[in-house]
mmCIF file of the N, C-alpha and C atoms, coordinates in Angstrom:
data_MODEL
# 
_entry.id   MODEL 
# 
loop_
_atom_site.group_PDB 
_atom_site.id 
_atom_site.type_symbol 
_atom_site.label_atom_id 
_atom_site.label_alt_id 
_atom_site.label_comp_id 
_atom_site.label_asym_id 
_atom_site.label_entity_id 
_atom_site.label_seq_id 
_atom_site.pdbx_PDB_ins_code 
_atom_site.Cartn_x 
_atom_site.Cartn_y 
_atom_site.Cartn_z 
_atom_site.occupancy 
_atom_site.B_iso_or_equiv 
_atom_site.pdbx_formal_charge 
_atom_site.auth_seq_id 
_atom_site.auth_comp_id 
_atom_site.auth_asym_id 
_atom_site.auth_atom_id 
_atom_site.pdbx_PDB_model_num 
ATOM 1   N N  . UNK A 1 1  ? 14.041 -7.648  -25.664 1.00 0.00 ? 1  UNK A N  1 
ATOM 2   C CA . UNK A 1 1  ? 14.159 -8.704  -24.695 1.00 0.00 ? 1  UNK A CA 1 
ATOM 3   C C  . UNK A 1 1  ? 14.837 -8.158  -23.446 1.00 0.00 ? 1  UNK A C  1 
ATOM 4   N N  . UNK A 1 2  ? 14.124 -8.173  -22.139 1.00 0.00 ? 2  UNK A N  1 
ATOM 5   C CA . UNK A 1 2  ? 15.289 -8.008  -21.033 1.00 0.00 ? 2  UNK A CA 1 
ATOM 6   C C  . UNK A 1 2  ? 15.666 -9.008  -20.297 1.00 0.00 ? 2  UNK A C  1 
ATOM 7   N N  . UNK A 1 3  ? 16.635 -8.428  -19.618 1.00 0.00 ? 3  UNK A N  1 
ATOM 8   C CA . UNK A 1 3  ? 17.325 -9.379  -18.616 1.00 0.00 ? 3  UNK A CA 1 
ATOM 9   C C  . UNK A 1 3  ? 17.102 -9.211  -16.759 1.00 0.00 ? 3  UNK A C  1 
ATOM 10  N N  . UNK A 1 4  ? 17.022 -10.208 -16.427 1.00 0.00 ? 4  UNK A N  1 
ATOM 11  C CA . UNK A 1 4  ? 16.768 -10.142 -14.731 1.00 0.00 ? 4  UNK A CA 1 
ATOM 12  C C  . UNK A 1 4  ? 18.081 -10.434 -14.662 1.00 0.00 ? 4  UNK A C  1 
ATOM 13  N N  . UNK A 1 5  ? 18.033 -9.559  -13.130 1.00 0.00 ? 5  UNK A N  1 
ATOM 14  C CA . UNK A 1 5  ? 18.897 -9.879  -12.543 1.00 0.00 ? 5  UNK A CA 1 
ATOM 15  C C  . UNK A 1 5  ? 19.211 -9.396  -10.827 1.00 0.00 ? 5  UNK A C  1 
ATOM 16  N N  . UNK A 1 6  ? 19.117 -10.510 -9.883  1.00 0.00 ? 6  UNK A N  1 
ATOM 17  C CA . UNK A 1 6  ? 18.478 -10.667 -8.617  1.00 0.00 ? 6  UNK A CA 1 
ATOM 18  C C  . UNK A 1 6  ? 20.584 -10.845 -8.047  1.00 0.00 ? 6  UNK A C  1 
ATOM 19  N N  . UNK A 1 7  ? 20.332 -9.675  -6.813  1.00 0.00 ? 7  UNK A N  1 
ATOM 20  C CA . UNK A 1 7  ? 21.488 -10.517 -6.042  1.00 0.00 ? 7  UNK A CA 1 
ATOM 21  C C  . UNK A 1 7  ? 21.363 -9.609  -4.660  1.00 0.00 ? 7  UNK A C  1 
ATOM 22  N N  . UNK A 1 8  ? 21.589 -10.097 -3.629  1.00 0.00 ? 8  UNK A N  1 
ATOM 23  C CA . UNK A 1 8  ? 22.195 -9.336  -2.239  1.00 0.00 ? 8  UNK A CA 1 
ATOM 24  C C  . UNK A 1 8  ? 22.791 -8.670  -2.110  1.00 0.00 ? 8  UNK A C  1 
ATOM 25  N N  . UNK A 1 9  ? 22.510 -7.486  -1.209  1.00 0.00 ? 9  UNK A N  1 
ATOM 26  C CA . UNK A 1 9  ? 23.075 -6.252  -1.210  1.00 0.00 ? 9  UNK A CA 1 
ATOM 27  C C  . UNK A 1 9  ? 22.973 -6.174  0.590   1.00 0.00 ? 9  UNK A C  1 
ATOM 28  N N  . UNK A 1 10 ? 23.958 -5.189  1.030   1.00 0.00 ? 10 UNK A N  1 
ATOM 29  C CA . UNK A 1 10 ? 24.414 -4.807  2.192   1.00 0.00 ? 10 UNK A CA 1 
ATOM 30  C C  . UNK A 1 10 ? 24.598 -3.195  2.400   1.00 0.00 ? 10 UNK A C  1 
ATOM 31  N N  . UNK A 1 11 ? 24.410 -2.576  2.753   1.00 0.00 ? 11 UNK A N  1 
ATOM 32  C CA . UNK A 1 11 ? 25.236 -1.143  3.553   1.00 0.00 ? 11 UNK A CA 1 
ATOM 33  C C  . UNK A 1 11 ? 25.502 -0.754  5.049   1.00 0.00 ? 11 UNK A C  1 
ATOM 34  N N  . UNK A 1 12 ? 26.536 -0.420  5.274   1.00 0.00 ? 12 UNK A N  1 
ATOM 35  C CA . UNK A 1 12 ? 26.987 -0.341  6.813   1.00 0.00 ? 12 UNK A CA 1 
ATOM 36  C C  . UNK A 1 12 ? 27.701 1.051   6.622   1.00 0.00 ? 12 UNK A C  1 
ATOM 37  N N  . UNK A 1 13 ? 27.612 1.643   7.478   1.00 0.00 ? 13 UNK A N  1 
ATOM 38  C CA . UNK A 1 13 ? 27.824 3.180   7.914   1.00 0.00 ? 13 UNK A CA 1 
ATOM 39  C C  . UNK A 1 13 ? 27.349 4.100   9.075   1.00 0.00 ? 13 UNK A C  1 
ATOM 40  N N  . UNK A 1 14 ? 27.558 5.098   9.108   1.00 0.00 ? 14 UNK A N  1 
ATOM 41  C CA . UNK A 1 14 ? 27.393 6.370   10.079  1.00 0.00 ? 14 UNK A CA 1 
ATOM 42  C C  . UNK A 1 14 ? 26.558 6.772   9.880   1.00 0.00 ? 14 UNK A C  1 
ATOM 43  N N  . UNK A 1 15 ? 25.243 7.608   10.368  1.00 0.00 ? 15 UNK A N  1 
ATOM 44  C CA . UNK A 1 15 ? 24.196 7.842   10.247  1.00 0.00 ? 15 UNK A CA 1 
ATOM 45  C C  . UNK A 1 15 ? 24.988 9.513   10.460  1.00 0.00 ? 15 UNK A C  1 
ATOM 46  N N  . UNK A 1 16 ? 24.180 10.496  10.155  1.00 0.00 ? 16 UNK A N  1 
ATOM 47  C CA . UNK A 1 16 ? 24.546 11.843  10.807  1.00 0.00 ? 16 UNK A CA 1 
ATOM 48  C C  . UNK A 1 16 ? 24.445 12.154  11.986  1.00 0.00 ? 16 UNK A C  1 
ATOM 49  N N  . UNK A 1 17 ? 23.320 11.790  13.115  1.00 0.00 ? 17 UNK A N  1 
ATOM 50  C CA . UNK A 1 17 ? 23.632 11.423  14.189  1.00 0.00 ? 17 UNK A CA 1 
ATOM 51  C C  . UNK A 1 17 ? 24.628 10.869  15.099  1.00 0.00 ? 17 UNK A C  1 
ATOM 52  N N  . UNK A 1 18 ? 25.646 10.331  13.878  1.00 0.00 ? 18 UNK A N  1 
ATOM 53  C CA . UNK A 1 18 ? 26.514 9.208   14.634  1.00 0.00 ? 18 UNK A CA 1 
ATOM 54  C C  . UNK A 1 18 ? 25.975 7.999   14.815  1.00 0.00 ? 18 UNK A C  1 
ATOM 55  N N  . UNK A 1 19 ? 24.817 7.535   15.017  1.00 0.00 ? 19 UNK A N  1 
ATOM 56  C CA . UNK A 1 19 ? 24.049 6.216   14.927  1.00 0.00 ? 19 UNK A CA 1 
ATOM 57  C C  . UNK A 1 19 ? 24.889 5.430   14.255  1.00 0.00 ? 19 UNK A C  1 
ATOM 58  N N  . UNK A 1 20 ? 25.098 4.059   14.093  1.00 0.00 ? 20 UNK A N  1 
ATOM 59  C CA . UNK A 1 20 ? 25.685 2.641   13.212  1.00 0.00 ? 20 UNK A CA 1 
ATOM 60  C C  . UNK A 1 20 ? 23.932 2.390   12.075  1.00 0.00 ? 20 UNK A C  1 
ATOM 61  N N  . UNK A 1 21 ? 24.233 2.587   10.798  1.00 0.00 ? 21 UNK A N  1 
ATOM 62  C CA . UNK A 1 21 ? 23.171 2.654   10.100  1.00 0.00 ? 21 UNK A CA 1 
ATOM 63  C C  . UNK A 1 21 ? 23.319 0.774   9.271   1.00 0.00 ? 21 UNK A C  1 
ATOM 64  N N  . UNK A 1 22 ? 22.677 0.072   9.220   1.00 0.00 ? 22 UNK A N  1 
ATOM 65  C CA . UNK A 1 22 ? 22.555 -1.327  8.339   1.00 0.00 ? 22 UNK A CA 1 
ATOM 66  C C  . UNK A 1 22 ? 21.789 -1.773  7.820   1.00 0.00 ? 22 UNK A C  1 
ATOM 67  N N  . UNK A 1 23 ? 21.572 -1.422  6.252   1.00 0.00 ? 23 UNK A N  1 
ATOM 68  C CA . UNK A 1 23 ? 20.816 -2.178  5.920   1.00 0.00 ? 23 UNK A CA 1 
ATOM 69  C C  . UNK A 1 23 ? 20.987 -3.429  4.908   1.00 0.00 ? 23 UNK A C  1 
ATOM 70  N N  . UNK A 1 24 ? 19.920 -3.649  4.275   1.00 0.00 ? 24 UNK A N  1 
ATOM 71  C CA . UNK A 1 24 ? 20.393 -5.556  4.068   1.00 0.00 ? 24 UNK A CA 1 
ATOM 72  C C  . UNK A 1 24 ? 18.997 -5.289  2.742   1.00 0.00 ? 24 UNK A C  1 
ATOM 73  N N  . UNK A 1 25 ? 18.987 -6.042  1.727   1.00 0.00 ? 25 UNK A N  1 
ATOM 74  C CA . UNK A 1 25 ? 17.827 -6.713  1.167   1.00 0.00 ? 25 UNK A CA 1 
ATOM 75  C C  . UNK A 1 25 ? 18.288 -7.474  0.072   1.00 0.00 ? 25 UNK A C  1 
ATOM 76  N N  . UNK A 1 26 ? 17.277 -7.880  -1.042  1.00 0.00 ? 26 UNK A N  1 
ATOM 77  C CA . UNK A 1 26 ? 17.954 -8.416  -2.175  1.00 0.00 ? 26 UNK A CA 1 
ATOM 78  C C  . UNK A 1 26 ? 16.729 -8.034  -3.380  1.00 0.00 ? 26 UNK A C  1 
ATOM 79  N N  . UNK A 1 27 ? 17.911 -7.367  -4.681  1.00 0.00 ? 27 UNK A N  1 
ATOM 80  C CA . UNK A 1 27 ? 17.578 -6.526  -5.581  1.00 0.00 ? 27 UNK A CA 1 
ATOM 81  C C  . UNK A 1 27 ? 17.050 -7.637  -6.712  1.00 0.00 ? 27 UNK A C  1 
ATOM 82  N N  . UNK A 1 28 ? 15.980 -6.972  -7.243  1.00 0.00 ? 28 UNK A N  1 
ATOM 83  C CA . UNK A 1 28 ? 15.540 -7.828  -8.502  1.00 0.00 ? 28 UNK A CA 1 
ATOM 84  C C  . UNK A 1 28 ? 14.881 -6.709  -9.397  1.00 0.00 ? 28 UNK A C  1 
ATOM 85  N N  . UNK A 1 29 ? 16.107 -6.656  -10.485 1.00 0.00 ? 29 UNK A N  1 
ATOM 86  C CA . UNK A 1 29 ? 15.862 -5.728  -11.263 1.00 0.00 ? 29 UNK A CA 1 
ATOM 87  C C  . UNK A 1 29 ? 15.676 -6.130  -12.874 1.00 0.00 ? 29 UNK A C  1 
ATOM 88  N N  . UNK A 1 30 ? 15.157 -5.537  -13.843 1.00 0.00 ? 30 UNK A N  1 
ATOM 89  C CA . UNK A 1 30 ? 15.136 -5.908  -14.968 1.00 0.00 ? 30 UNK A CA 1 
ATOM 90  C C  . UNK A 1 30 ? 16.001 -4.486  -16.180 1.00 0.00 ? 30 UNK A C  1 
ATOM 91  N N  . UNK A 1 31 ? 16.838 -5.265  -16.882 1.00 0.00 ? 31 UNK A N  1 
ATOM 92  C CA . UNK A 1 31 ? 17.064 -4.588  -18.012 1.00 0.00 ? 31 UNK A CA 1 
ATOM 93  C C  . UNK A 1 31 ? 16.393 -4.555  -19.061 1.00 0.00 ? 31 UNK A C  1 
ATOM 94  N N  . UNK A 1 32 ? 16.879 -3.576  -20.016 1.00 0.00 ? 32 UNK A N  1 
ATOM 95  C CA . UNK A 1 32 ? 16.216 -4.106  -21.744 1.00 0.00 ? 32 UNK A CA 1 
ATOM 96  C C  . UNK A 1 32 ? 17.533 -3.226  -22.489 1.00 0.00 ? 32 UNK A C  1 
ATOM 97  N N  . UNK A 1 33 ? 17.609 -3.559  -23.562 1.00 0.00 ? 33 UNK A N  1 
ATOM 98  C CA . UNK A 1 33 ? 18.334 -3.299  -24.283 1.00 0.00 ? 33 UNK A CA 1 
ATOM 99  C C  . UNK A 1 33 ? 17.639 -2.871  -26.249 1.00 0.00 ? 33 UNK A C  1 
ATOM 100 N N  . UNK A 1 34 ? 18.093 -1.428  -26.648 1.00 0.00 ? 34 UNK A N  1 
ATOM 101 C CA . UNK A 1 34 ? 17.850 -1.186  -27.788 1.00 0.00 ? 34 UNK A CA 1 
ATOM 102 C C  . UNK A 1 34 ? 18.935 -0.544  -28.490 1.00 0.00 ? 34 UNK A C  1 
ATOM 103 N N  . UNK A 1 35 ? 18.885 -0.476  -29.701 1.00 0.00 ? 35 UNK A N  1 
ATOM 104 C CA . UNK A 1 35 ? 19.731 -0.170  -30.429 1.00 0.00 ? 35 UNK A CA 1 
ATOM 105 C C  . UNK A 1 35 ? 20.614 1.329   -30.643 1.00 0.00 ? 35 UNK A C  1 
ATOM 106 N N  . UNK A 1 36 ? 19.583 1.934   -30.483 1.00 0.00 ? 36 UNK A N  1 
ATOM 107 C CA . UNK A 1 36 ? 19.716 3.330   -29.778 1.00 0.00 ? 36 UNK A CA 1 
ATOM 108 C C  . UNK A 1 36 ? 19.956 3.899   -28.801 1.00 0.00 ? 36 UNK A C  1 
ATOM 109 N N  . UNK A 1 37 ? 19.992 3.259   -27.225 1.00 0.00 ? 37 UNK A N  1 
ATOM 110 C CA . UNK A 1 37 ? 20.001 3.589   -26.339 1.00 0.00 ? 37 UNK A CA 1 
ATOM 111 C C  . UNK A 1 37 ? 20.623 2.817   -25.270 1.00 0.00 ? 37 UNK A C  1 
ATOM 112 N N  . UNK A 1 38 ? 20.875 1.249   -25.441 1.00 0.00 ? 38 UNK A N  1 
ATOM 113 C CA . UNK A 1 38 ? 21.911 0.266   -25.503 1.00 0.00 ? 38 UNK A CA 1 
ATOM 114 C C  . UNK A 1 38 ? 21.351 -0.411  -24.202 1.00 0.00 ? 38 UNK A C  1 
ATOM 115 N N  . UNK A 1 39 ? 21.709 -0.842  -22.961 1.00 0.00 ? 39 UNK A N  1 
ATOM 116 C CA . UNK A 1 39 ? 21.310 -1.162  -22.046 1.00 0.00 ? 39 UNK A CA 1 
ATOM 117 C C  . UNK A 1 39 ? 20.499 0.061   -21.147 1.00 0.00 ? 39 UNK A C  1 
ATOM 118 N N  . UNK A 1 40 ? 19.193 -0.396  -20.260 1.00 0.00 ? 40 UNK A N  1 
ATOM 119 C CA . UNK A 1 40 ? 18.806 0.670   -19.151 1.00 0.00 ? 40 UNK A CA 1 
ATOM 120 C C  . UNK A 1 40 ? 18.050 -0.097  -18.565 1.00 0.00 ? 40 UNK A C  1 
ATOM 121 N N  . UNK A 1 41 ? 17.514 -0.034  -17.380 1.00 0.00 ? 41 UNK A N  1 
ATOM 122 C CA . UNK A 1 41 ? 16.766 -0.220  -16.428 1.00 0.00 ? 41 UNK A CA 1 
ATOM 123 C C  . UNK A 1 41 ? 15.368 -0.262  -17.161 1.00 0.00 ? 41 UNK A C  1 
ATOM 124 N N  . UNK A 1 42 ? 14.857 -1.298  -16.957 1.00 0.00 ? 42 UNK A N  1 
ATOM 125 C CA . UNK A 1 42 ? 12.924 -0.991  -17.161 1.00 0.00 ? 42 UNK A CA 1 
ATOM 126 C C  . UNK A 1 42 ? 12.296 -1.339  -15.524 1.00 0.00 ? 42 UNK A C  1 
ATOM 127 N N  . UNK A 1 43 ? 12.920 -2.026  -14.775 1.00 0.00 ? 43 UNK A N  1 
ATOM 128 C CA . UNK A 1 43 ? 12.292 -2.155  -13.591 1.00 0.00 ? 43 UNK A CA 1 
ATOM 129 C C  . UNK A 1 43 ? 14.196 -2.645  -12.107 1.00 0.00 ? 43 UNK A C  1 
ATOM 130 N N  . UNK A 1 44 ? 13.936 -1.450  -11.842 1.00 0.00 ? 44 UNK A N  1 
ATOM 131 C CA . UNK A 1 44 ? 15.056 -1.014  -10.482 1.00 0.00 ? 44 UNK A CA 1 
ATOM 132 C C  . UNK A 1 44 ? 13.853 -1.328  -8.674  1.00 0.00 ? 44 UNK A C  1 
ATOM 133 N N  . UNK A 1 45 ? 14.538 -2.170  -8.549  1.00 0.00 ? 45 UNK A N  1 
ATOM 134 C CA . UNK A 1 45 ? 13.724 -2.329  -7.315  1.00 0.00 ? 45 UNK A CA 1 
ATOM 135 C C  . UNK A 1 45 ? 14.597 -3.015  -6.137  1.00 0.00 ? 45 UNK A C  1 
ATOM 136 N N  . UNK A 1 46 ? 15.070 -2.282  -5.596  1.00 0.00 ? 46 UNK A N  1 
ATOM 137 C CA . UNK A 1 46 ? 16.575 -2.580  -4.491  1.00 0.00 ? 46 UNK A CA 1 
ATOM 138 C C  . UNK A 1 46 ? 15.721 -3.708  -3.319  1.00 0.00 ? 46 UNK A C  1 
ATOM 139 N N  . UNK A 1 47 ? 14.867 -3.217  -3.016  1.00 0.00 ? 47 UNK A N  1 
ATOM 140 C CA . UNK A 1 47 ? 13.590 -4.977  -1.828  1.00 0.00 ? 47 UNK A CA 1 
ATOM 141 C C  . UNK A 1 47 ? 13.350 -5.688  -2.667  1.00 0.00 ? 47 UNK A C  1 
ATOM 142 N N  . UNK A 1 48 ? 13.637 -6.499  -3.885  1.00 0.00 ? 48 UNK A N  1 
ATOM 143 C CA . UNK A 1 48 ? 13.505 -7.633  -4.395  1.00 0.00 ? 48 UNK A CA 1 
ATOM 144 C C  . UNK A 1 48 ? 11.360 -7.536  -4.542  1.00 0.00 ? 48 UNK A C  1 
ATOM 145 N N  . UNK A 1 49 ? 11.093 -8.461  -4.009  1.00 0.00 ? 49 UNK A N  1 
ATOM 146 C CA . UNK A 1 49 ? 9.317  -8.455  -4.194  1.00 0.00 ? 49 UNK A CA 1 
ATOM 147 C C  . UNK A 1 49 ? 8.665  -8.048  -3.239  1.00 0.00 ? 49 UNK A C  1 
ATOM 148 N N  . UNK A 1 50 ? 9.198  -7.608  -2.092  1.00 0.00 ? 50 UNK A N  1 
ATOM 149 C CA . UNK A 1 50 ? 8.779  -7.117  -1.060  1.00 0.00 ? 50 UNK A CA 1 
ATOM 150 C C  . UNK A 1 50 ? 8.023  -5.819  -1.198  1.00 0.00 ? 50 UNK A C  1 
# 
């Protein structure tokens, strides 16, 4: 059985250029869980459905 799990995310920083770097989206990712291997990722996707 996995688990979703959707929330907003932010990053703000320095680019190597020096540039102001920002980005923004919202993550909708799925877990699963087994007995052997305990929680992991089956679907990592930081743009949500985009």
């Amino acid at each position: 059985m996995g688990r979703v799990a959707v929330a907003d995310w932010t990053i703000e920083g320095t680019g190597p250029d020096g540039s102001e770097v920002m980005l923004s989206g919202s993550t909708a990712d799925v877990a699963v869980h087994d007995v052997e291997h305990g929680w992991r990722y089956a679907i990592d996707n930081p743009f949500g459905t985009a």
